[in-house]
Structures are given as structure tokens and as C-alpha cells.
N, CA, C, O and CB atoms as a CASP TS submission, in Angstrom:
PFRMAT TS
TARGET T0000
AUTHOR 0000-0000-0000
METHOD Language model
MODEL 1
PARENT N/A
ATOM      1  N   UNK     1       6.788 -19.119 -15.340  1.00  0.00           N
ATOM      2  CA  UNK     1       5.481 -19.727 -15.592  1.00  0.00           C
ATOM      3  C   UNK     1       4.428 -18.634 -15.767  1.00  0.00           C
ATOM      4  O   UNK     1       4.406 -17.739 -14.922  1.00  0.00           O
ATOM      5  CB  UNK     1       5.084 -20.685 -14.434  1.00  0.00           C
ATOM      6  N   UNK     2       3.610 -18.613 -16.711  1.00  0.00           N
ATOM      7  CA  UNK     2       2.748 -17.722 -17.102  1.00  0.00           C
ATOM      8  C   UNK     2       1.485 -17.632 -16.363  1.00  0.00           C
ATOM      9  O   UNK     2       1.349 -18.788 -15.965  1.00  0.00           O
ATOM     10  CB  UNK     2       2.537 -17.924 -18.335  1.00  0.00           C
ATOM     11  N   UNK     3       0.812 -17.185 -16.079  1.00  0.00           N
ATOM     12  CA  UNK     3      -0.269 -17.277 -15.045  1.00  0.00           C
ATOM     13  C   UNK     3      -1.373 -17.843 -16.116  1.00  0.00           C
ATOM     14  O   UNK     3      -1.520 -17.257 -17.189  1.00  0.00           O
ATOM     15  CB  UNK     3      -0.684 -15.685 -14.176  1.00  0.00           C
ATOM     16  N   UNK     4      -2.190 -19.075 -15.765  1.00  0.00           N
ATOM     17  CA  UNK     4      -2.932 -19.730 -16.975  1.00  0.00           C
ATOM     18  C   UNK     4      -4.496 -18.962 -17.209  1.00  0.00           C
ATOM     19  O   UNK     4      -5.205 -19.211 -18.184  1.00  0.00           O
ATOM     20  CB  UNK     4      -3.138 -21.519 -16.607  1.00  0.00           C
ATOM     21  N   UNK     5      -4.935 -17.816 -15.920  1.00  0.00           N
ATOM     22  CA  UNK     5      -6.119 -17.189 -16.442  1.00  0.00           C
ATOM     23  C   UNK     5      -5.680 -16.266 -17.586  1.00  0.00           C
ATOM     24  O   UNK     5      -5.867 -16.515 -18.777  1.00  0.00           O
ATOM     25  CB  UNK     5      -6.892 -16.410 -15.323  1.00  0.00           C
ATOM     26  N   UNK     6      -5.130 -15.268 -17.141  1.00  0.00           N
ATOM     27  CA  UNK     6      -3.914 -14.398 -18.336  1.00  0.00           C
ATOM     28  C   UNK     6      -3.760 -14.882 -19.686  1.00  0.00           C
ATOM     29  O   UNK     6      -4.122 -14.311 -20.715  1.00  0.00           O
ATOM     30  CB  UNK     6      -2.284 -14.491 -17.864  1.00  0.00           C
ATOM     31  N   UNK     7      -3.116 -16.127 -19.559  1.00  0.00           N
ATOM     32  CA  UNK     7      -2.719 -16.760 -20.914  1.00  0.00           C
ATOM     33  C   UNK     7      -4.293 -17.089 -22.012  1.00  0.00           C
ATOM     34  O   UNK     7      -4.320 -17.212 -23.236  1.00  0.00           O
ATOM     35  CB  UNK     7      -1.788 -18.439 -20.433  1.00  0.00           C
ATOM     36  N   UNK     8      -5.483 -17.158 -21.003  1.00  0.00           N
ATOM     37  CA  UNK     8      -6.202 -17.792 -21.797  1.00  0.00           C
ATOM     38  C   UNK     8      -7.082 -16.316 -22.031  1.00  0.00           C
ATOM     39  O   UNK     8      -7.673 -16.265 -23.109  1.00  0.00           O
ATOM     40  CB  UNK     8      -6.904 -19.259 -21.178  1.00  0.00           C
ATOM     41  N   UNK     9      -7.221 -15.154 -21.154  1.00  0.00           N
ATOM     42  CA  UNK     9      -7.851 -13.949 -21.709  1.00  0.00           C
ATOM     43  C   UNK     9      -7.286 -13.355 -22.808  1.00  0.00           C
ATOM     44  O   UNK     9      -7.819 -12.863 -23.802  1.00  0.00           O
ATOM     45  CB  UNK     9      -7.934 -13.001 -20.816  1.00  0.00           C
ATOM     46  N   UNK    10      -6.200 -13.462 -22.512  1.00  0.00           N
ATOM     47  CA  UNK    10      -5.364 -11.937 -23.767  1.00  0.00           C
ATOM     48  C   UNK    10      -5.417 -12.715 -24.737  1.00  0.00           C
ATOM     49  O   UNK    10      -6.243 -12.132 -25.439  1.00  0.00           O
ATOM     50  CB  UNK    10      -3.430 -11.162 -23.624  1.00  0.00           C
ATOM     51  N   UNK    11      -5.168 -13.494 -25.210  1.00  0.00           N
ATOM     52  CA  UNK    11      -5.535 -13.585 -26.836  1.00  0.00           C
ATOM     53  C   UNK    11      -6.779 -13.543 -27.445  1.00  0.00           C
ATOM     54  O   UNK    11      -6.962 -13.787 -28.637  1.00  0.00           O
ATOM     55  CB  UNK    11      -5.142 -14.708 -27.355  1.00  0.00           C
ATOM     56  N   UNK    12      -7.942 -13.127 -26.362  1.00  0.00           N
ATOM     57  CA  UNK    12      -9.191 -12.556 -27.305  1.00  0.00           C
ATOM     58  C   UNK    12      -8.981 -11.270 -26.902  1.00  0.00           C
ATOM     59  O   UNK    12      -9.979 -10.643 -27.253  1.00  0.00           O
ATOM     60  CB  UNK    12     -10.854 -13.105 -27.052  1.00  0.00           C
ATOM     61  N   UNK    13      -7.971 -10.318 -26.178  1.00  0.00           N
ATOM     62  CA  UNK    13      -8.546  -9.311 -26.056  1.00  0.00           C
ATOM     63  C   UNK    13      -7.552  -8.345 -26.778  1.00  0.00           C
ATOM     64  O   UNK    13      -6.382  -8.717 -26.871  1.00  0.00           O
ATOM     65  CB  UNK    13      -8.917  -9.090 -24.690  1.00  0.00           C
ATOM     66  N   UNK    14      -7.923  -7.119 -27.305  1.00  0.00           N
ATOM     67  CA  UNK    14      -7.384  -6.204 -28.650  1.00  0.00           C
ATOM     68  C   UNK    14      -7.858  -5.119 -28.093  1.00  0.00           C
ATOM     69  O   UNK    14      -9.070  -4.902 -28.071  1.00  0.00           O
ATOM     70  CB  UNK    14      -7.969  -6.466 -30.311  1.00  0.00           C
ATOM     71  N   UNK    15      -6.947  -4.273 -27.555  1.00  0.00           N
ATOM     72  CA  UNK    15      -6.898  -2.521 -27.275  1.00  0.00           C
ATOM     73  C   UNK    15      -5.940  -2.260 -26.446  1.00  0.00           C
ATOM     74  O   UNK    15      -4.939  -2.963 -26.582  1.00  0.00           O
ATOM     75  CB  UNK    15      -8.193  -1.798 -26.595  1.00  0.00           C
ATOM     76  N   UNK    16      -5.915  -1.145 -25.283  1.00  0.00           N
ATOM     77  CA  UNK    16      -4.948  -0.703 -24.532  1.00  0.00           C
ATOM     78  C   UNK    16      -5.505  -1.746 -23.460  1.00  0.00           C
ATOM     79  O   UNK    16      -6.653  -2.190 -23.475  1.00  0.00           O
ATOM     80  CB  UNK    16      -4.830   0.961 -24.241  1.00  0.00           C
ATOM     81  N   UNK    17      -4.420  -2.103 -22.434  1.00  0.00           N
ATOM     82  CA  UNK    17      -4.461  -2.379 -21.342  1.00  0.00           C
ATOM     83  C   UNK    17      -3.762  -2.097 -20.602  1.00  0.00           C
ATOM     84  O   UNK    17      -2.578  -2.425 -20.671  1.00  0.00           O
ATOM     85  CB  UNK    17      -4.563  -3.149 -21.227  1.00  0.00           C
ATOM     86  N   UNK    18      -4.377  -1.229 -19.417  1.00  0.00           N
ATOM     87  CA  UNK    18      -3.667  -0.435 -18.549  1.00  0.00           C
ATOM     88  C   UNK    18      -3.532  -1.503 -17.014  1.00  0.00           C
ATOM     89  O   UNK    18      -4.463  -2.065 -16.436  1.00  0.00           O
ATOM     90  CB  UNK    18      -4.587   1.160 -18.382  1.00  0.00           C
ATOM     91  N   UNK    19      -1.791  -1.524 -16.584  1.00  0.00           N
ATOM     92  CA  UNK    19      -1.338  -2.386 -15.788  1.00  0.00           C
ATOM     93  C   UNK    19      -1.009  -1.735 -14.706  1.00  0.00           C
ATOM     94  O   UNK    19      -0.971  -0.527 -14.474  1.00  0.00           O
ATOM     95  CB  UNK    19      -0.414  -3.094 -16.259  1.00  0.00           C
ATOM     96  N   UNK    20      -0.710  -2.900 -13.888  1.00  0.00           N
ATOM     97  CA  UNK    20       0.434  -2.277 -12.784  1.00  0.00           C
ATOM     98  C   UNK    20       1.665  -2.842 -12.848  1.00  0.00           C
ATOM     99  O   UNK    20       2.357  -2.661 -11.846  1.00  0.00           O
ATOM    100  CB  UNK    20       0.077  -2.453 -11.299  1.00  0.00           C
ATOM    101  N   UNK    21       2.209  -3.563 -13.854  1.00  0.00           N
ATOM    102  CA  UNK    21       4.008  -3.089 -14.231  1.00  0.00           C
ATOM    103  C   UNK    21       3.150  -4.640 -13.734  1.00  0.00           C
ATOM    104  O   UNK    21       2.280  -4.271 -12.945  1.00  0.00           O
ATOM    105  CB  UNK    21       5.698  -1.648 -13.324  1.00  0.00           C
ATOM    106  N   UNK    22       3.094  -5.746 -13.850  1.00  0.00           N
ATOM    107  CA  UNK    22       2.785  -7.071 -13.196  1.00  0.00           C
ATOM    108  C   UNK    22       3.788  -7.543 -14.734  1.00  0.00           C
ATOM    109  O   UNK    22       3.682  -7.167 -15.901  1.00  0.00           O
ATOM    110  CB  UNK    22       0.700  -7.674 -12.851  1.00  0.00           C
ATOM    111  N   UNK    23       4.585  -8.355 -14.172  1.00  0.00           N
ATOM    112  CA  UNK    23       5.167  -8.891 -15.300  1.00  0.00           C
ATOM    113  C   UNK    23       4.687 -10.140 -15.864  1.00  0.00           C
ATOM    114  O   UNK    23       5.487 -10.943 -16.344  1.00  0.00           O
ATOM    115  CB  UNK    23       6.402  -9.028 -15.061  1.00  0.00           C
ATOM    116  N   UNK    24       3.565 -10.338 -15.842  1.00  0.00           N
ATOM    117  CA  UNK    24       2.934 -12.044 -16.647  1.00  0.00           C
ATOM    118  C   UNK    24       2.138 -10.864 -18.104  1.00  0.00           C
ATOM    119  O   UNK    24       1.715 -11.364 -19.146  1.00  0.00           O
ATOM    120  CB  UNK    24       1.004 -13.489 -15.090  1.00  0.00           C
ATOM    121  N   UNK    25       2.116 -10.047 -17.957  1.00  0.00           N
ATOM    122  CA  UNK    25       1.267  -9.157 -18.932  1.00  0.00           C
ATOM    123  C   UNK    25       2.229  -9.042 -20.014  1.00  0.00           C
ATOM    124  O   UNK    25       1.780  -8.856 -21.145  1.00  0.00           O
ATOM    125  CB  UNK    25       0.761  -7.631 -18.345  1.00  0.00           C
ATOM    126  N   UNK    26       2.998  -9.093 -19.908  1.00  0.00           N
ATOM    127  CA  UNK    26       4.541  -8.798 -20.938  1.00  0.00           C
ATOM    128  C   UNK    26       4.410  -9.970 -21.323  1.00  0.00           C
ATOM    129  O   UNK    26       4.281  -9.991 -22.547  1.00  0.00           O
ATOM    130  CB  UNK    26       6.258  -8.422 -20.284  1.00  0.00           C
ATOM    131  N   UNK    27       4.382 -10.915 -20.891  1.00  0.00           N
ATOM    132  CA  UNK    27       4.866 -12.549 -21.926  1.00  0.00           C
ATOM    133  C   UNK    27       3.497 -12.914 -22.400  1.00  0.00           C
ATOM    134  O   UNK    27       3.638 -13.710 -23.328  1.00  0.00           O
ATOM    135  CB  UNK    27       5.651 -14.239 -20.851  1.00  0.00           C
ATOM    136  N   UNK    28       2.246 -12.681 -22.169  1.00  0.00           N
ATOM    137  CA  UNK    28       0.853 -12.650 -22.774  1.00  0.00           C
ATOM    138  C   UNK    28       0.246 -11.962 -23.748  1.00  0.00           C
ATOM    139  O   UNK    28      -0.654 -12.581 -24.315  1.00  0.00           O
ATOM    140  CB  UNK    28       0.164 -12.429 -22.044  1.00  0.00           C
ATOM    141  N   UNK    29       0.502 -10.649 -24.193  1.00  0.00           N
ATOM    142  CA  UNK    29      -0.078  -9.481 -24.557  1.00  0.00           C
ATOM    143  C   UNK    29       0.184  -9.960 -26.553  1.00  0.00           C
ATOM    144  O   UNK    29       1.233 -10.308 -27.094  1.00  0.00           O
ATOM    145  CB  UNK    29       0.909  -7.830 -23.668  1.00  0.00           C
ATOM    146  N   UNK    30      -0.564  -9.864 -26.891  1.00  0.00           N
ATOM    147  CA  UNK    30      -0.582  -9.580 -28.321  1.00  0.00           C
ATOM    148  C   UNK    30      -0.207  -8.345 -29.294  1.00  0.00           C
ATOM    149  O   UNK    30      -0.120  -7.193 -28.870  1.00  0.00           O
ATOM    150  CB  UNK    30      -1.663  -9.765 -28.533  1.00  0.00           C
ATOM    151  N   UNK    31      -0.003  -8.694 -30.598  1.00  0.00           N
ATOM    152  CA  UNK    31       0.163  -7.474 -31.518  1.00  0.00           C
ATOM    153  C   UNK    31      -0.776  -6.285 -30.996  1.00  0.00           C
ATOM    154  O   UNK    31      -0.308  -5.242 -30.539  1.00  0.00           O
ATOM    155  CB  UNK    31      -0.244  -7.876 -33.105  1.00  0.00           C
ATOM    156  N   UNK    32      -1.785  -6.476 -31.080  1.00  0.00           N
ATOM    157  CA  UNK    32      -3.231  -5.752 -31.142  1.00  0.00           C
ATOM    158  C   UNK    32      -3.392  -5.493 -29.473  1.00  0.00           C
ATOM    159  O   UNK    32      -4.448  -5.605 -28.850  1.00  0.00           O
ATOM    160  CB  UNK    32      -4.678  -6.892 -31.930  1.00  0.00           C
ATOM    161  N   UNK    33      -2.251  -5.170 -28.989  1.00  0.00           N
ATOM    162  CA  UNK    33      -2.668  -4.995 -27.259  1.00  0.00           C
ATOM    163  C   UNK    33      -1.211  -3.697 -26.914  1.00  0.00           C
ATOM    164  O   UNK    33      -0.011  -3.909 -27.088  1.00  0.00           O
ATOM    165  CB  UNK    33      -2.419  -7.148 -25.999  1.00  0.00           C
ATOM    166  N   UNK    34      -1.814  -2.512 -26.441  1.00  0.00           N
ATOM    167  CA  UNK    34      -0.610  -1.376 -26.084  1.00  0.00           C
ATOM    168  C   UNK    34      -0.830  -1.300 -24.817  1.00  0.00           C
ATOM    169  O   UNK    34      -1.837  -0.836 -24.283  1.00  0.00           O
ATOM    170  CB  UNK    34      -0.630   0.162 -26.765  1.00  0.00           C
ATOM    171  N   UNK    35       0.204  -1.802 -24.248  1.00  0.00           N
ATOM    172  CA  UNK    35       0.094  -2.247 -23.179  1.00  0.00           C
ATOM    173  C   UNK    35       0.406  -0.356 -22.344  1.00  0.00           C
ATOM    174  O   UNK    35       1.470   0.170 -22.671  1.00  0.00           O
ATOM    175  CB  UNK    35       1.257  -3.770 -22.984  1.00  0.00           C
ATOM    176  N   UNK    36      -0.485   0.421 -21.417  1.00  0.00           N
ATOM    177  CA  UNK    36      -0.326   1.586 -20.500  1.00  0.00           C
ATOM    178  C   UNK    36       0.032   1.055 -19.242  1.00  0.00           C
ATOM    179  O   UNK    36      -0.282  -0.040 -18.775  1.00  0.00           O
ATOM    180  CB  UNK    36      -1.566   2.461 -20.367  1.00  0.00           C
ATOM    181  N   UNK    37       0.926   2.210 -18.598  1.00  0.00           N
ATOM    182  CA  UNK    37       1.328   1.996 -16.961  1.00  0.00           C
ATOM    183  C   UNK    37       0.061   2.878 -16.118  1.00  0.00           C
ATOM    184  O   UNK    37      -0.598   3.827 -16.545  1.00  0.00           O
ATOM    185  CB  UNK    37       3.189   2.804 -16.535  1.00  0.00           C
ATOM    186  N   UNK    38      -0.010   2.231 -14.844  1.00  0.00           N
ATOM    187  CA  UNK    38      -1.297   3.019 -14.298  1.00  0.00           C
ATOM    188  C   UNK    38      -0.146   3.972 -13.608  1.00  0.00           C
ATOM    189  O   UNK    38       1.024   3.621 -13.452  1.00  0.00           O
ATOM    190  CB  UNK    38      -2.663   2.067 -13.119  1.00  0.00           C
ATOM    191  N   UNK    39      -0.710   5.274 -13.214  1.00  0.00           N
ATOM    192  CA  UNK    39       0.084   6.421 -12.716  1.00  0.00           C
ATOM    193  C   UNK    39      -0.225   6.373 -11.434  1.00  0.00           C
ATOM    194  O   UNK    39       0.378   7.205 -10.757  1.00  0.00           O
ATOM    195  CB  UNK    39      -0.169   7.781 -13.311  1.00  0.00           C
ATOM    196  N   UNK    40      -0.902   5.738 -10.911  1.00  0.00           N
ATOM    197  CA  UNK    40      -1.344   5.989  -9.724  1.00  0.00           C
ATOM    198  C   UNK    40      -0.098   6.085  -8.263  1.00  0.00           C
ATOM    199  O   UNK    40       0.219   6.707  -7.248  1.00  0.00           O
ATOM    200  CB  UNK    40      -2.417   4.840  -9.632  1.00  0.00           C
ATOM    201  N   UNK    41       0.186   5.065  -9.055  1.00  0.00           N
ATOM    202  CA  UNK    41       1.660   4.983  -7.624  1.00  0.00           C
ATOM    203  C   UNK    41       2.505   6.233  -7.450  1.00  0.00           C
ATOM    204  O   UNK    41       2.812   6.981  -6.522  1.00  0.00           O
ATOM    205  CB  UNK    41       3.089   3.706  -8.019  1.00  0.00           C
ATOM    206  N   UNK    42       2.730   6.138  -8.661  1.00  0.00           N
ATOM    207  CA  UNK    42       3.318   7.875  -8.749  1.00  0.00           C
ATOM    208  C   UNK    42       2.883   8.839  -7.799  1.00  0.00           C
ATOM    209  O   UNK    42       3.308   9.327  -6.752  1.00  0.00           O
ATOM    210  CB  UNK    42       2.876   8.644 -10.083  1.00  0.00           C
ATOM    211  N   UNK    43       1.717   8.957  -8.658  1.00  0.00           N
ATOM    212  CA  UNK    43       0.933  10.152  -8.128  1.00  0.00           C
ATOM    213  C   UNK    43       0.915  10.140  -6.911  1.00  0.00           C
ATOM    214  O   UNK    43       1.298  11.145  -6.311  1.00  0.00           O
ATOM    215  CB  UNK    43      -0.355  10.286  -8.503  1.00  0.00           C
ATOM    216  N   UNK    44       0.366   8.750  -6.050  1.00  0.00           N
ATOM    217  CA  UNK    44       0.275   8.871  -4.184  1.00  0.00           C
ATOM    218  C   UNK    44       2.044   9.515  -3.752  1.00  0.00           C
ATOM    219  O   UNK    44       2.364  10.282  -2.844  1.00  0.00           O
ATOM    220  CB  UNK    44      -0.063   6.645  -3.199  1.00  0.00           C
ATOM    221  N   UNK    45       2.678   9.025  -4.519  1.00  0.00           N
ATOM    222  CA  UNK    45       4.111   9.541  -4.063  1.00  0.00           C
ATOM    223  C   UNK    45       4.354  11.022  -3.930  1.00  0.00           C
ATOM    224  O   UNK    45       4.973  11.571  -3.018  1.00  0.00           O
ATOM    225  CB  UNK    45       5.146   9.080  -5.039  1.00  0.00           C
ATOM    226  N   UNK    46       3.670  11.697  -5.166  1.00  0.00           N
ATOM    227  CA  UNK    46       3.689  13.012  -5.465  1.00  0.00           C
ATOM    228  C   UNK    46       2.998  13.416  -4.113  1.00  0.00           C
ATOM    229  O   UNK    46       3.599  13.721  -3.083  1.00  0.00           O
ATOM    230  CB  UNK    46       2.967  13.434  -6.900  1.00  0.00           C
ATOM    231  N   UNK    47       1.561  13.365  -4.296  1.00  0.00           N
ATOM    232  CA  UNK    47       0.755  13.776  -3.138  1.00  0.00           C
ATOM    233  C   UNK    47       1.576  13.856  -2.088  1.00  0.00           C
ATOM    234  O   UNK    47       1.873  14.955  -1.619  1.00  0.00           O
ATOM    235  CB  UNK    47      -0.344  12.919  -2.814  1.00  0.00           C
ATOM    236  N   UNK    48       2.064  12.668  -1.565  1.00  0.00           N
ATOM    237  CA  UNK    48       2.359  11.900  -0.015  1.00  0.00           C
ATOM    238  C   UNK    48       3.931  12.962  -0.028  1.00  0.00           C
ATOM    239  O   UNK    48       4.463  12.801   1.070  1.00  0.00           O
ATOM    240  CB  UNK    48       2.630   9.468  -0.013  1.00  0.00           C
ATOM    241  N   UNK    49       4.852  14.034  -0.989  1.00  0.00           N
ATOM    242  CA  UNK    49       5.779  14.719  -0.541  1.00  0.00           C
ATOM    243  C   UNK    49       5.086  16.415  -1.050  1.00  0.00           C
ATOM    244  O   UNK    49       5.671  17.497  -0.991  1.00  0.00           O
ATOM    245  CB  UNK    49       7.326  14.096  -1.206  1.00  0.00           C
ATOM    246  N   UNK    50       3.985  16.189  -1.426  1.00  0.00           N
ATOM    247  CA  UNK    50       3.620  17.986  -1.152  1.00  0.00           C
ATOM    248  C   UNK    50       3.185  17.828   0.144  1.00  0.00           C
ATOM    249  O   UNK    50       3.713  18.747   0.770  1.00  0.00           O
ATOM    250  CB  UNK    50       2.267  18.885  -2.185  1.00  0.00           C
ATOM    251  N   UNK    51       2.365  17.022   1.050  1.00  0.00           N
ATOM    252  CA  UNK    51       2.030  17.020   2.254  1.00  0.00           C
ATOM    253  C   UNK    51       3.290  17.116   3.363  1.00  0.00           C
ATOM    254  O   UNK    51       3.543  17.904   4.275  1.00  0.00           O
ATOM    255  CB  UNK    51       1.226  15.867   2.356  1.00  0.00           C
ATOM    256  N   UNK    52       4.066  15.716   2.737  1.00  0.00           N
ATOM    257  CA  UNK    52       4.949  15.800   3.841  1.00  0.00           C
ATOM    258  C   UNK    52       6.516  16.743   3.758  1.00  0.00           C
ATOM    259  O   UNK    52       7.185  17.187   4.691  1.00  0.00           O
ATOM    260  CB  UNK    52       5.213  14.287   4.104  1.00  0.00           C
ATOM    261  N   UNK    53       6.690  16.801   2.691  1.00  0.00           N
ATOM    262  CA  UNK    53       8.148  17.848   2.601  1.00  0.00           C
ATOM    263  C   UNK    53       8.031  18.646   1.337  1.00  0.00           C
ATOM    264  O   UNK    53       8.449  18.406   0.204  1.00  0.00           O
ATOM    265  CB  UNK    53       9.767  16.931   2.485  1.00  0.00           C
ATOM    266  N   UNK    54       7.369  19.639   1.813  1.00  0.00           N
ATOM    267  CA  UNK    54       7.100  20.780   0.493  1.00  0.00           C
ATOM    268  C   UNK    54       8.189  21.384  -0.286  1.00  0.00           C
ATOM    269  O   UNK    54       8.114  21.824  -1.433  1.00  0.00           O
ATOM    270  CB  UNK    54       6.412  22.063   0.983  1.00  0.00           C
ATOM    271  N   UNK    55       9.093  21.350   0.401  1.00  0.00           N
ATOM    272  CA  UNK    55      10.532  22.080   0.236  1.00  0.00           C
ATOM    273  C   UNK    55      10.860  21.165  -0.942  1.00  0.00           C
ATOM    274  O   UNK    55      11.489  21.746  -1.826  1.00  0.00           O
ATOM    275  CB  UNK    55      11.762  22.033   1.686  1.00  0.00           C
ATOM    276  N   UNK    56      10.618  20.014  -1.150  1.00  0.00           N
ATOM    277  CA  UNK    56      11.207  19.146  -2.508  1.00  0.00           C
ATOM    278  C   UNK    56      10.057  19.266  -3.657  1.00  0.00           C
ATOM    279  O   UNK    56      10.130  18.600  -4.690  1.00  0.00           O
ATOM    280  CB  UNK    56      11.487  17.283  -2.118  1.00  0.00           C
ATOM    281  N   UNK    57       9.097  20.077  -3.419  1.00  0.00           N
ATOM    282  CA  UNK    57       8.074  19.804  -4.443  1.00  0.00           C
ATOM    283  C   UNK    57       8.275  21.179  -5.611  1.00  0.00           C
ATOM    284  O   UNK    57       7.556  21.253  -6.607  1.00  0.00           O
ATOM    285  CB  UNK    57       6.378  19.721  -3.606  1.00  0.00           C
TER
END
């Protein structure tokens, strides 16, 4: 089931849209929509093993 705010934004909207991997964005998204991953999670991961175990970084 598609989430019905979603369904009714993305078809006016046309550019990148940057997500968090949420999968209702995939069955909504239009031609005119490139869908980006946000890095952020990553990154706290990165951070969170130079702090805690340098030896793997």
C-alpha cells in the first residue's frame, strides 16, 4: 500500500530527491524525479569506528 500523502506530492514534484532508502518513494517517484541516498548513516558509522576502533579505519 502506497502511503496516500506521497502518492499525491510526487507527481507535482520534478528534480532530485534525496531519501532515506524509505521504500514508498520507489513506487511514487516519476520520470522527472532522480531519486539520491542521504549519506548520513554511513557517515555516523564511519565517525562512530574512527572513535571507537581506529585500527579498522
Amino acid at each position: 500500500m502506497v502511503h496516500s500523502a506521497a502518492s499525491q506530492i510526487m507527481p507535482m514534484f520534478k528534480d532530485h530527491l534525496q531519501t532515506d532508502g524509505y521504500a514508498v518513494y520507489e513506487k511514487v517517484v516519476g520520470k522527472d524525479i532522480t531519486v539520491v541516498c542521504c549519506l548520513t548513516h554511513a557517515l555516523r558509522k564511519m565517525l562512530d569506528v574512527q572513535t571507537n576502533d581506529k585500527s579498522r579505519v
